[in-house]
C-alpha positions as CSV (number, residue, x, y, z in Angstrom):
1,X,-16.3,10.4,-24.0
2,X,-13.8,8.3,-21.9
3,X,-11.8,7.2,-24.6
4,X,-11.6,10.7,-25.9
5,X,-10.1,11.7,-22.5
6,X,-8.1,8.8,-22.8
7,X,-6.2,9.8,-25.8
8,X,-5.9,13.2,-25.3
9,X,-4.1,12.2,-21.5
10,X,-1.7,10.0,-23.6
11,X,-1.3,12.7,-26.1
12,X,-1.3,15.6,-23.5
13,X,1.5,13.4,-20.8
14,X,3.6,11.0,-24.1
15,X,2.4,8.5,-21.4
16,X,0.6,5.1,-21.9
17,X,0.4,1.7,-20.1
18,X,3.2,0.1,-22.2
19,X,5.4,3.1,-21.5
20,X,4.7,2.6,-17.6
21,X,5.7,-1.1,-18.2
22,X,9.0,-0.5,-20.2
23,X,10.1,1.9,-17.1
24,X,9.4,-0.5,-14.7
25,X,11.5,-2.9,-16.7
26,X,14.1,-0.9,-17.3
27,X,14.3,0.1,-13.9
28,X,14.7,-3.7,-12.6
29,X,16.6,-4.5,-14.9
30,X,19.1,-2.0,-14.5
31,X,19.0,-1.9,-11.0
32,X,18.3,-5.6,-9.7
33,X,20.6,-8.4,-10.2
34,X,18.5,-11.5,-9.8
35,X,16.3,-12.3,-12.9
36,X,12.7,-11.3,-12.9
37,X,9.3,-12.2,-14.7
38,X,5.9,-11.4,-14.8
39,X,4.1,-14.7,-14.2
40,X,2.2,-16.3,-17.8
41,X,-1.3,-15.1,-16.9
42,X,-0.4,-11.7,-15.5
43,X,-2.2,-9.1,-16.9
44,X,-0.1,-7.0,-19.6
45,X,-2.9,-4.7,-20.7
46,X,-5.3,-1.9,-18.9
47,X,-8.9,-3.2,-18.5
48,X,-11.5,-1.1,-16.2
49,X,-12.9,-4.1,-14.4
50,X,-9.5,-5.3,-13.3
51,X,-10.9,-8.8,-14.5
52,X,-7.9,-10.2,-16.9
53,X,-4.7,-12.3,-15.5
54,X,-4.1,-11.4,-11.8
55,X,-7.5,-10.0,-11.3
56,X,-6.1,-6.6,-12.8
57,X,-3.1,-6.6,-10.3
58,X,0.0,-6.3,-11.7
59,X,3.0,-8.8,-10.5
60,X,6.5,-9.2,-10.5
61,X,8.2,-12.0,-9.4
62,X,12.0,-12.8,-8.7
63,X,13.3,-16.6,-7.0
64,X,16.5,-17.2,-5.5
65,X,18.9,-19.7,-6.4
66,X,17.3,-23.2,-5.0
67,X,19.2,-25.1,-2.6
68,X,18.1,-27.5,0.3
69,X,14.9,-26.6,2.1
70,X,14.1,-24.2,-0.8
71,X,10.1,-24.7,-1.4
72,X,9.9,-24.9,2.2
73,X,11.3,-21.4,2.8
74,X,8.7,-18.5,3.0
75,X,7.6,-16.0,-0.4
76,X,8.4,-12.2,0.8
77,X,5.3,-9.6,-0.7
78,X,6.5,-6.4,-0.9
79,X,3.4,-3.5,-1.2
80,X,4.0,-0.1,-2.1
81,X,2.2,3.0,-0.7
82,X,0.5,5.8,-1.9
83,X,2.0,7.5,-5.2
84,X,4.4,4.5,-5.3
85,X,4.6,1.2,-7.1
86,X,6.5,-1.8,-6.7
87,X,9.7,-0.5,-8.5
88,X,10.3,1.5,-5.3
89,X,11.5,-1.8,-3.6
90,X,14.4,-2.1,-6.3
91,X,17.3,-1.6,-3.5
92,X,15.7,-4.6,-1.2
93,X,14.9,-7.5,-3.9
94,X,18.5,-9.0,-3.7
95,X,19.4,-8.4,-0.4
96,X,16.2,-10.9,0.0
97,X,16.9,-13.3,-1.9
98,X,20.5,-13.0,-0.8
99,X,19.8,-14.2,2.4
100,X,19.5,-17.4,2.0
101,X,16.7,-17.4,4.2
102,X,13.5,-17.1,1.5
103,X,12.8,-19.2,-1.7
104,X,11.4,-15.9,-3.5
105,X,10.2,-11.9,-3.6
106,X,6.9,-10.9,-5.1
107,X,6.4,-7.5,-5.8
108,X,2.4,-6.0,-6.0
109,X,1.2,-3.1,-7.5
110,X,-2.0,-2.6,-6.0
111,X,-5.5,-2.1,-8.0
112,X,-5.5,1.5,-9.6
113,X,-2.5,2.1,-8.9
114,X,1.9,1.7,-10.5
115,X,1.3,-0.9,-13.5
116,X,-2.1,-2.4,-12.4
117,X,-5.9,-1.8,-14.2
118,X,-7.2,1.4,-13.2
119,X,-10.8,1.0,-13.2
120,X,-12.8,4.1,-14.0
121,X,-13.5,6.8,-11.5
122,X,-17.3,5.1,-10.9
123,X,-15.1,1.9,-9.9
124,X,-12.7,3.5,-8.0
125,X,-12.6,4.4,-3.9
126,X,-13.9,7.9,-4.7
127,X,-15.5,9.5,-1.7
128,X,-18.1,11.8,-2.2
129,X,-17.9,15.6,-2.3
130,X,-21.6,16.3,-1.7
131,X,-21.6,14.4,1.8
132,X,-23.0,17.7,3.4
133,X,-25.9,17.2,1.6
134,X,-28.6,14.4,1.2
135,X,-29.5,12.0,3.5
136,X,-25.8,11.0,4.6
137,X,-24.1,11.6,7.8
138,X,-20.9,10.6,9.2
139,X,-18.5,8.6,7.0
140,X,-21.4,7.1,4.7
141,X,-20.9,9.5,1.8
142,X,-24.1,10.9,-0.2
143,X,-25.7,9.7,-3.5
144,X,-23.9,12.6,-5.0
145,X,-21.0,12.5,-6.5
146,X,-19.7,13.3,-10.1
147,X,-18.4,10.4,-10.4
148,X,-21.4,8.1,-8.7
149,X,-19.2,6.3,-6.4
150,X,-20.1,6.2,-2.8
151,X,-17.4,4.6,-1.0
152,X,-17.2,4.7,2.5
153,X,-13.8,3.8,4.3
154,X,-14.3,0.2,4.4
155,X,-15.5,0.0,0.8
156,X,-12.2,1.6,-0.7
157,X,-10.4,-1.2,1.8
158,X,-12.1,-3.8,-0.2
159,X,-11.5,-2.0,-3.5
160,X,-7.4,-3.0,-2.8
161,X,-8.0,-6.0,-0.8
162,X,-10.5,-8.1,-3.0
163,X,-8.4,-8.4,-5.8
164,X,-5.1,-8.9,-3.7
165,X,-6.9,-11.3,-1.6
166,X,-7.7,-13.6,-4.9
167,X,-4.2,-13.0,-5.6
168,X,-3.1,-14.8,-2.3
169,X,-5.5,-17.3,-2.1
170,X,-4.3,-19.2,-5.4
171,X,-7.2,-18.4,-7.6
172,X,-4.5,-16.8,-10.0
173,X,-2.4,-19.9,-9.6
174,X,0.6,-18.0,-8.3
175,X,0.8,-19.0,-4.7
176,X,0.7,-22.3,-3.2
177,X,-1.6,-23.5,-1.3
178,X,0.0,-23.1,2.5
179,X,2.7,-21.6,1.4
180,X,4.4,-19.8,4.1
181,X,4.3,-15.5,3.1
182,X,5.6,-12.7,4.8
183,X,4.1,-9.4,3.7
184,X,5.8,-6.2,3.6
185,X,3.6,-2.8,3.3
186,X,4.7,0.5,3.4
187,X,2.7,3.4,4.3
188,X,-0.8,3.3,2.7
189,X,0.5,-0.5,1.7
190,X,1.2,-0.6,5.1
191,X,-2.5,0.4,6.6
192,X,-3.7,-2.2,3.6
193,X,-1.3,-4.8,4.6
194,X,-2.2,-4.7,8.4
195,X,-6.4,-4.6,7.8
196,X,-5.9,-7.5,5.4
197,X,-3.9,-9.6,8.2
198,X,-7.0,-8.1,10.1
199,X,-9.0,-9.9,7.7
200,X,-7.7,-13.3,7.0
201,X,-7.3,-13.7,11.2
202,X,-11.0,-13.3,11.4
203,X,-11.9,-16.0,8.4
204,X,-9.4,-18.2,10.3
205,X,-10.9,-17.8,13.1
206,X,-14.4,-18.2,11.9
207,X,-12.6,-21.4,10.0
208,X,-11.7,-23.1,13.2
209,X,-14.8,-22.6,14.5
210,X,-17.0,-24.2,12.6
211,X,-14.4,-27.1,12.1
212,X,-13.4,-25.9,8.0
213,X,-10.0,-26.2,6.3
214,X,-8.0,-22.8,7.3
215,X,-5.4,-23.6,4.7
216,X,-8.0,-22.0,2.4
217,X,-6.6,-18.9,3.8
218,X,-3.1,-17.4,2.8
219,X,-0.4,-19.0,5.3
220,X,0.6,-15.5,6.5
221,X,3.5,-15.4,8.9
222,X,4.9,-12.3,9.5
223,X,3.4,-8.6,8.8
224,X,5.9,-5.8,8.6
225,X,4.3,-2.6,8.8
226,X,6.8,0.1,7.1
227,X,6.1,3.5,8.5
228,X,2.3,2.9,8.4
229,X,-0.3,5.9,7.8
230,X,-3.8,4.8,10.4
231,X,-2.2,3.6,13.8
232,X,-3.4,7.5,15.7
233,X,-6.4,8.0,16.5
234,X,-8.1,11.5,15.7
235,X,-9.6,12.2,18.3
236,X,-12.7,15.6,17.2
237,X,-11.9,17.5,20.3
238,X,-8.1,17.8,19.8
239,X,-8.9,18.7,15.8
240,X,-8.2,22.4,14.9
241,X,-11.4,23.4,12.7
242,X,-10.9,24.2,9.4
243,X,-11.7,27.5,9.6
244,X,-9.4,28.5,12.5
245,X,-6.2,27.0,10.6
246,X,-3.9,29.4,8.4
247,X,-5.2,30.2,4.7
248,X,-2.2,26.8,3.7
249,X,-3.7,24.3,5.6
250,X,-7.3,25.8,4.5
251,X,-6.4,25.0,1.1
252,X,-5.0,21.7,1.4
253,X,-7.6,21.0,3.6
254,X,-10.3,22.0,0.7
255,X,-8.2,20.6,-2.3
256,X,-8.2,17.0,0.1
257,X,-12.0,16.8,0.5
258,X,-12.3,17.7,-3.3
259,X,-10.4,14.5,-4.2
260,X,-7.7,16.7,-6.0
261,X,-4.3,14.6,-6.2
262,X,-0.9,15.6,-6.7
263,X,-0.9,13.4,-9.2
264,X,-3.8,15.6,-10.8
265,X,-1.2,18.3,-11.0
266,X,1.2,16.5,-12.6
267,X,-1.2,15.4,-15.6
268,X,-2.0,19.0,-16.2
269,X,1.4,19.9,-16.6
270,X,2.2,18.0,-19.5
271,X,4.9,15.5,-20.1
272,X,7.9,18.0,-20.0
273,X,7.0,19.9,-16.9
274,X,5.5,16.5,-15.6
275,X,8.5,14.9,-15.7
276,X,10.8,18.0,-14.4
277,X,7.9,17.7,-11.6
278,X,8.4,14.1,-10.8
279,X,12.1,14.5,-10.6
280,X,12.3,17.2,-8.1
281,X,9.4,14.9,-6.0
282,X,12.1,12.5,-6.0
283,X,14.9,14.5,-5.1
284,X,13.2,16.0,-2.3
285,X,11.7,12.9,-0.9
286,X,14.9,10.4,-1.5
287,X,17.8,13.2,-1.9
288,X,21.0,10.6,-1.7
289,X,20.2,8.7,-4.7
290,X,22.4,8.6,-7.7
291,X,22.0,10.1,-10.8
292,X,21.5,6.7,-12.7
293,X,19.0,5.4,-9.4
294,X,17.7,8.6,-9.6
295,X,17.2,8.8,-13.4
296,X,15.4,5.2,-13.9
297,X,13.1,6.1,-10.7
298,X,12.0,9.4,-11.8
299,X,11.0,8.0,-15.4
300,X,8.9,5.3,-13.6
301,X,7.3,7.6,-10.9
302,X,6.4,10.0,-13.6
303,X,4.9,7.2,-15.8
304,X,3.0,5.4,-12.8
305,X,1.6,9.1,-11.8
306,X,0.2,10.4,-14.7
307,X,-1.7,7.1,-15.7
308,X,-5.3,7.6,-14.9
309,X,-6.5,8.4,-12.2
310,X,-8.0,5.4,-9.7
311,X,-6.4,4.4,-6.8
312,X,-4.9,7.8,-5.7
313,X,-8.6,8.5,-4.7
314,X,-8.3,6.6,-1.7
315,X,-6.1,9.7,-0.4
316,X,-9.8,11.0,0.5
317,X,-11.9,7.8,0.9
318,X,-9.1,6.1,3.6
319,X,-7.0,8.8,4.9
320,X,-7.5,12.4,5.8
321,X,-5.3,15.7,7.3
322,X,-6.0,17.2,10.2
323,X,-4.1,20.0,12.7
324,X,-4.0,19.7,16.6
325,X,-2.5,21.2,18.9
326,X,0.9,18.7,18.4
327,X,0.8,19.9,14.6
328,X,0.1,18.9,11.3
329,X,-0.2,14.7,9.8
330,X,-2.3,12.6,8.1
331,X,-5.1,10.0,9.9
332,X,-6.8,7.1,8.7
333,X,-10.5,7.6,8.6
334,X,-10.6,4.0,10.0
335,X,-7.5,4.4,12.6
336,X,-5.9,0.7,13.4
337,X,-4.9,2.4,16.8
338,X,-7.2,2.9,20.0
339,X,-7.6,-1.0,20.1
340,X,-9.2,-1.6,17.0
341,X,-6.3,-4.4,15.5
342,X,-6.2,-5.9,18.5
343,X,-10.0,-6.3,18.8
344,X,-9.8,-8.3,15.5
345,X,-7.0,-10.6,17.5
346,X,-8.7,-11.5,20.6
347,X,-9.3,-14.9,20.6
348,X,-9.5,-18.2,23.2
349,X,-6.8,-21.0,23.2
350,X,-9.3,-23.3,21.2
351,X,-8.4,-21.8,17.9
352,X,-4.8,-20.4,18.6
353,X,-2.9,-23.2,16.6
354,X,-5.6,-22.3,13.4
355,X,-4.1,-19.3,12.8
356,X,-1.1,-18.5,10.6
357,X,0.6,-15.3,12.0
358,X,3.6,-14.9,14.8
359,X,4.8,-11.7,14.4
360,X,4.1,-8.4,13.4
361,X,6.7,-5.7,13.1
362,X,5.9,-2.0,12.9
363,X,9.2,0.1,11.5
364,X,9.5,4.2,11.5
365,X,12.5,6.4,10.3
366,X,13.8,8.4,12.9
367,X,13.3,10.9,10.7
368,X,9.7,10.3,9.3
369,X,6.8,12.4,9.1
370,X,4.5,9.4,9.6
371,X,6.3,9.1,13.2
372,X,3.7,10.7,15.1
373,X,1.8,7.5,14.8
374,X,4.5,5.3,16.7
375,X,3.9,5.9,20.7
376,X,-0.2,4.5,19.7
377,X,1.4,2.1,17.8
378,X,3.7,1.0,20.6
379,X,0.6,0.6,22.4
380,X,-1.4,-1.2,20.0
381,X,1.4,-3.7,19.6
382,X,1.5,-4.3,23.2
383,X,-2.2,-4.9,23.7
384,X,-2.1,-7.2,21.0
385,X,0.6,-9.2,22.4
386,X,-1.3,-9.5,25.3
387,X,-4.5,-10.2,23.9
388,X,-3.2,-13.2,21.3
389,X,0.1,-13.9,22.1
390,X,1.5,-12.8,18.6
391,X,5.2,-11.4,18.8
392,X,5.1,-7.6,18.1
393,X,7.4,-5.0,17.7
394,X,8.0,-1.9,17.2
395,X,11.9,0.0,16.0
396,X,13.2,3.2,14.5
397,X,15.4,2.4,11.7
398,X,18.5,5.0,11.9
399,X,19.3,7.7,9.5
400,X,16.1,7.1,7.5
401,X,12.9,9.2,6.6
402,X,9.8,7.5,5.6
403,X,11.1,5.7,2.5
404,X,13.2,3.7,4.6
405,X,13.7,1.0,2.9
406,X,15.5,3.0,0.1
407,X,17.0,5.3,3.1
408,X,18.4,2.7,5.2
409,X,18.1,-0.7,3.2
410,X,20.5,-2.8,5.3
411,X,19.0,-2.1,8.6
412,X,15.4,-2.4,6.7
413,X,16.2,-5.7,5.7
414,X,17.7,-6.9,8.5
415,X,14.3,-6.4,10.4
416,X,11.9,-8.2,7.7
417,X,14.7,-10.9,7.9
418,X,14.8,-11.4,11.5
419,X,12.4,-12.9,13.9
């Protein structure tokens, strides 16, 4: 029955996972002036278990021109966020490697989602629709679900971070071991990217502890959280119930908990009306692009959104919207905020010099809709600076939304570059 499906959403959208990977090339190519490649044992074709090449994750990979000092200089990650993939960095990749000051970019695509496996929706961070009923309370979903996944918060972390995790770690032979990475996430990417430096500090920690080898664990720097979704609390008294809100928010509201996508509207319409769909996504979201930017963009997000559905579930199992009395956003259902990454930081001086990471840098648009998250994130970087010593940050980045690396790339890339 799934491979029925299967061919009739590749009929229904003219889309398939060789299409998705010719627009992403195109796209780079077009677009990126330093060479590319996908490393020899990266995987080039869909499996469910995400078990072939890169442990189903799907890499690209561009060096700069060696010079002195080269294999010493740090590897740049770049993860996209939700309903993105890692063609969205096109406008940053040679301004890195430009600078003289990194030895390579590697671009993700995480599990289930842009050109990565997409396991099946019982292997994918579905949460529950039934968790009114049964023997479930609170954020542990119930045993019912249509697709039998019951993934509570945490779960659909590890759904993303596993894999990337045995991508980092060298298992796939594509990183070094100790070499120096800075990782970039933005929005979603950015929530995964700051609970995975979240992760590794604890293994180092527990490392140094017990007198083990902490260069088992990725040498990560530098975290640079790109308008981030997770870092405000919601707190249940300031939440406007459901049933007070206006019949709009009602229906988002109900669509949300029913794990209904955009990109589940985009696969009904059908590859013409898909792809008219995708474009105006992209004009609205990232207006000032070209028409040749624009163009190669719009092919890729339409390709990388109608592929099926997998990691887009985690819009429901990680995140969800909420009204108070400040207005309308969207909350991580485990915040970061309220001193939760700093409790994962708080260590004594007798395993400071085991861990890897210096600085962490949290970047909004001045014009994002994530930016209600930035005063607790202001706060969170403070109490983590005072708690472990780690350099933190936070900056608005002018005349930018929340794509703000394509919005404002130089002044993007002049705070991943700088300490």
């Amino acid at each position: 029955m799934a491979a029925i499906t299967g061919q009739f959403l590749q009929w229904w959208t003219k889309s398939d996972l060789s299409l998705l990977l010719q627009a992403e090339h195109r796209l780079l190519s077009a677009l990126v002036r330093h060479p590319f490649h996908k490393p020899s044992n990266n995987r080039l074709e869909r499996d469910s278990t995400g078990g072939n090449g890169h442990n189903g994750i799907n890499v690209v990979e561009f060096r700069a021109k060696e010079s002195a000092g080269h294999k010493s200089k740090p590897t740049v990650v770049l993860a996209h966020g939700f309903g993105s993939g890692l063609g969205f960095f096109y406008n940053n990749i040679d301004g890195l490697l430009n600078s003289g000051k990194i030895s390579r970019v590697v671009c993700v695509d995480w599990l289930g989602m842009g050109g990565s496996a997409r396991p099946s929706c019982w292997e994918s961070p579905v949460r529950s629709i039934f968790s009114g009923f049964g023997h479930s309370s609170g954020n542990s979903p119930s045993r019912f679900s249509l697709c039998n996944s019951i993934y509570t918060p945490s779960r659909a972390v590890d759904f993303f971070l596993d894999p990337f995790d045995r991508l980092l770690t060298g298992q796939g032979a594509l990183f070094r071991k100790g070499e120096p990475l800075w990782l970039v996430g933005h929005s979603l990417g950015g929530y995964l990217a700051a609970r995975y430096a979240m992760r590794i500090n604890r293994r180092q920690q527990s490392a140094t502890s017990s007198r083990e080898d902490t260069t088992t664990s990725p040498n990560l720097e530098k975290l640079i959280l790109a308008s981030p979704v997770g870092f405000q609390p919601l707190s249940p008294e300031d939440r406007i119930p459901s049933s007070s809100l206006p019949t709009a928010l009602r229906l988002v509201d109900a669509l949300w908990n029913a794990n209904f996508t955009p990109q589940s509207i985009v696969r009904i319409m059908g590859s013409s009306r898909g792809r008219q769909a995708a474009k105006r996504a992209l004009r609205g979201r990232i207006p000032h692009l070209n028409s040749q930017c624009s163009d190669l963009l719009a092919e890729y997000l339409y390709h990388i959104t109608v592929a099926p559905a997998s990691g887009e579930y985690a819009m429901n199992s990680l995140l969800e919207p909420a009204a108070t009395g400040e207005g309308a956003g969207v909350y991580s259902r485990e915040p970061l905020g309220g001193g939760v990454m700093t409790g994962h930081f708080i260590c004594d001086n007798s395993w400071e010099r085991g861990r890897s990471l210096h600085s962490v840098k949290v970047l909004f648009g001045d014009n994002d809709w994530m930016h209600f998250h930035e005063p607790s994130a202001r706060k969170e970087m403070e109490s983590l600076t005072d708690a472990s010593g780690i350099d933190t940050s936070v900056h608005l980045v002018p005349g930018a939304g929340h794509h703000l690396y394509l919005d404002n790339p130089e002044s993007f890339l002049k705070h991943v570059l700088e300490d």
